[in-house]
DRENTIMI-93423 format. One line per 3 residues: number of its first residue (from 0); for each residue x, y, z of C-alpha. Coordinates in Angstrom, 3 decimals. Layout:
NUM = X,Y,Z | ...
// end
This chain:
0 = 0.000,0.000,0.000 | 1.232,3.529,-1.108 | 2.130,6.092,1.207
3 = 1.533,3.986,4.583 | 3.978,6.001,6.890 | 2.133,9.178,5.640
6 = -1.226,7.422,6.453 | 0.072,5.866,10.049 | 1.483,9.537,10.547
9 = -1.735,11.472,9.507 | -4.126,9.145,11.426 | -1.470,9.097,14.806
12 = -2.461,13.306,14.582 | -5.908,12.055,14.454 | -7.332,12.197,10.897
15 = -9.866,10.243,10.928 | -10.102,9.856,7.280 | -6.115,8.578,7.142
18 = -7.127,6.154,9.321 | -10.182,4.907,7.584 | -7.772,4.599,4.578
21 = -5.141,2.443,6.847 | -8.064,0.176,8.031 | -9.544,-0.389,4.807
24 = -5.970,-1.070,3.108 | -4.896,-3.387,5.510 | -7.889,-5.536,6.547
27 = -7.323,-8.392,4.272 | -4.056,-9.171,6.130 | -6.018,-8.522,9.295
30 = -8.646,-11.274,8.511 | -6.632,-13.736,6.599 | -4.075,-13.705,9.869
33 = -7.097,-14.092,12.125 | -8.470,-16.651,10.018 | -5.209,-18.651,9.485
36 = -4.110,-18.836,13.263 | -7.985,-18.654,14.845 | -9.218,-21.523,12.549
39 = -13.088,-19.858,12.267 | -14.522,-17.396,9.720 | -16.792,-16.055,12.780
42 = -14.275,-16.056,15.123 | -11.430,-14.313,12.047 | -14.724,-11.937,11.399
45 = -14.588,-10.875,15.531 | -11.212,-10.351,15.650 | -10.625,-8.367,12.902
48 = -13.364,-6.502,14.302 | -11.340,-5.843,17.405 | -8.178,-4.846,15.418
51 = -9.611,-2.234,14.077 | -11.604,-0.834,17.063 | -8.129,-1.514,18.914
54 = -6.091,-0.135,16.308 | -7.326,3.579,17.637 | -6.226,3.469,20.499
57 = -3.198,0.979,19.652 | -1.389,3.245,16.646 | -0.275,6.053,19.508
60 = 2.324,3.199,20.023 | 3.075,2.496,16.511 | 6.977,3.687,16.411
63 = 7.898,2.550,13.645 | 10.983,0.339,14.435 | 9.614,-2.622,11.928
66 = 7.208,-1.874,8.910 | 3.635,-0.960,10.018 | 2.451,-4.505,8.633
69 = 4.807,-6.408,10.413 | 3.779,-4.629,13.789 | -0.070,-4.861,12.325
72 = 0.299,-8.768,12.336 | 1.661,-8.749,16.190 | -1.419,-7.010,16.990
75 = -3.094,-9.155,15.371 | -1.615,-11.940,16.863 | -2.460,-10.678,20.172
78 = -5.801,-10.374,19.484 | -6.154,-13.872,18.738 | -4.282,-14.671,21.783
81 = -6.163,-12.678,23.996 | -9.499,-14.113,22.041 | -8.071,-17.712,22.852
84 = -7.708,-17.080,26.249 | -10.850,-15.598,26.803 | -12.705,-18.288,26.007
87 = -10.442,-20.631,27.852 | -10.172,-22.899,24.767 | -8.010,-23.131,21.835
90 = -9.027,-22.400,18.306 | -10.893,-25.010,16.559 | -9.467,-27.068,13.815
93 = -7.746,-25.191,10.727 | -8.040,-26.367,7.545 | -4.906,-27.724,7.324
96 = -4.388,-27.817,3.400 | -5.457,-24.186,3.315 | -2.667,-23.479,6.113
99 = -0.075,-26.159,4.692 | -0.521,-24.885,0.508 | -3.197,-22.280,-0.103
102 = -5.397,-22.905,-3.415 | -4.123,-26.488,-3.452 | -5.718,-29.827,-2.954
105 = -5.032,-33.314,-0.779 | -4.175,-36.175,-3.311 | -6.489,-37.923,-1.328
108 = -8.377,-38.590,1.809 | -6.097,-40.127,3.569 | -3.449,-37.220,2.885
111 = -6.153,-34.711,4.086 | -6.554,-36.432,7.085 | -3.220,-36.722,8.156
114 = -2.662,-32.913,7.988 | -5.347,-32.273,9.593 | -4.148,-34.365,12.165
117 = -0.474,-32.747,12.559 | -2.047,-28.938,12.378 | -4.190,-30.439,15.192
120 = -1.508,-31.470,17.310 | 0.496,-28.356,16.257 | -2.438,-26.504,17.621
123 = -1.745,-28.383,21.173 | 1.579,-26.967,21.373 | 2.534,-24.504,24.075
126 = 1.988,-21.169,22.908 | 5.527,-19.878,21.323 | 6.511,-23.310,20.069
129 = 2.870,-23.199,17.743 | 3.874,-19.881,17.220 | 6.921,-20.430,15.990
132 = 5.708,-23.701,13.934 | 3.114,-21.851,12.033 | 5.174,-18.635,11.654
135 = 8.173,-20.178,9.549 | 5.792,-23.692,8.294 | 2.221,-22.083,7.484
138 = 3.175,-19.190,6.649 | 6.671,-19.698,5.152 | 8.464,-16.973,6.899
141 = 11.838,-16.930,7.577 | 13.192,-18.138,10.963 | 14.406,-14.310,11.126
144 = 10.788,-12.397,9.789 | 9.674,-15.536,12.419 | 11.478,-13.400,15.706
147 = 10.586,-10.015,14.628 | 6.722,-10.753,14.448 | 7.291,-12.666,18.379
150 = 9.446,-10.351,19.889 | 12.266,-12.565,19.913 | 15.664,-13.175,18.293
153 = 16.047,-15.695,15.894 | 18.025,-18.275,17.725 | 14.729,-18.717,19.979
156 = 12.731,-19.407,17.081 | 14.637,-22.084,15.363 | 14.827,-23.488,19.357
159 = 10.848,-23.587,19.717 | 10.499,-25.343,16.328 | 13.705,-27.677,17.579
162 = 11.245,-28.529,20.922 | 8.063,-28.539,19.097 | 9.493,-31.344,16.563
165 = 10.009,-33.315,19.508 | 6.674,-32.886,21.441 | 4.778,-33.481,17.825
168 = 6.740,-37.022,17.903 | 5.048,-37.962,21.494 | 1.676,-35.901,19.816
171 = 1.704,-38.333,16.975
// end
């Protein structure tokens, strides 16, 4: 999107119509992230929701020290977190193919159901370990774009995935 640090800077001073712009230009990555890591289209729909109610009062603390869609996507994150916790559940199944390949198809069955079974038991992870597993596998970031979006440095990531590949072996 053109011009986003003049939008982020217009709406911080309060222009509503900057912000409106911001919102609209950046809500696709707001639901497909809520939809990807929450698993629902209602529940993706009420978070991104949320964001954008949150994203008011949230952008006086946008400063800029990673792009505003990398910091957009923590938020994000957090609000799926916090929506999570809330309901003192985790997400419901993903659809794993959509997570593993977007657009693509199982060969079979069989293959379906076996992804669906590892995203499940991803989903059982603790919390930075999944993190980490869906960051650099679903998504296909790097282990590096992986610690900026959780706060972390890049050794930790590739040491949750490390520990997550051997709690998915007792999972499965």
């Amino acid at each position: 999107m053109p011009d986003v640090a003049r939008l982020v800077t217009a709406a911080q001073r309060g222009d509503r119509s900057a912000f409106g712009r911001l919102v609209e230009g950046h809500y696709d990555l707001i639901y497909r992230t809520a939809y990807k890591w929450s698993g629902s289209r209602a529940d993706a729909e009420d978070i991104a929701q949320d964001v954008c109610v949150k994203l008011a009062t949230a952008l006086a603390g946008f400063d800029a020290r990673s792009s505003f869609g990398t910091w957009l996507y923590r938020v994000t994150l957090n609000a799926v977190r916090d929506t999570q916790r809330a309901r003192g559940r985790r997400s419901r199944q993903v659809m794993a193919l959509a997570l593993v390949s977007p657009g693509e198809q199982a060969a079979d069955q069989e293959d379906e159901a076996a992804l669906g079974q590892l995203w499940a038991a991803v989903r059982r992870l603790p919390e930075r370990q999944r993190d980490a597993v869906l960051l650099v596998y679903a998504e296909e970031q790097t282990h590096a774009a992986a610690a900026v979006i959780m706060g972390c440095k890049e050794a930790t990531v590739s040491w949750h995935i490390f520990e997550a590949r051997k709690a998915l072996r007792g999972l499965l």
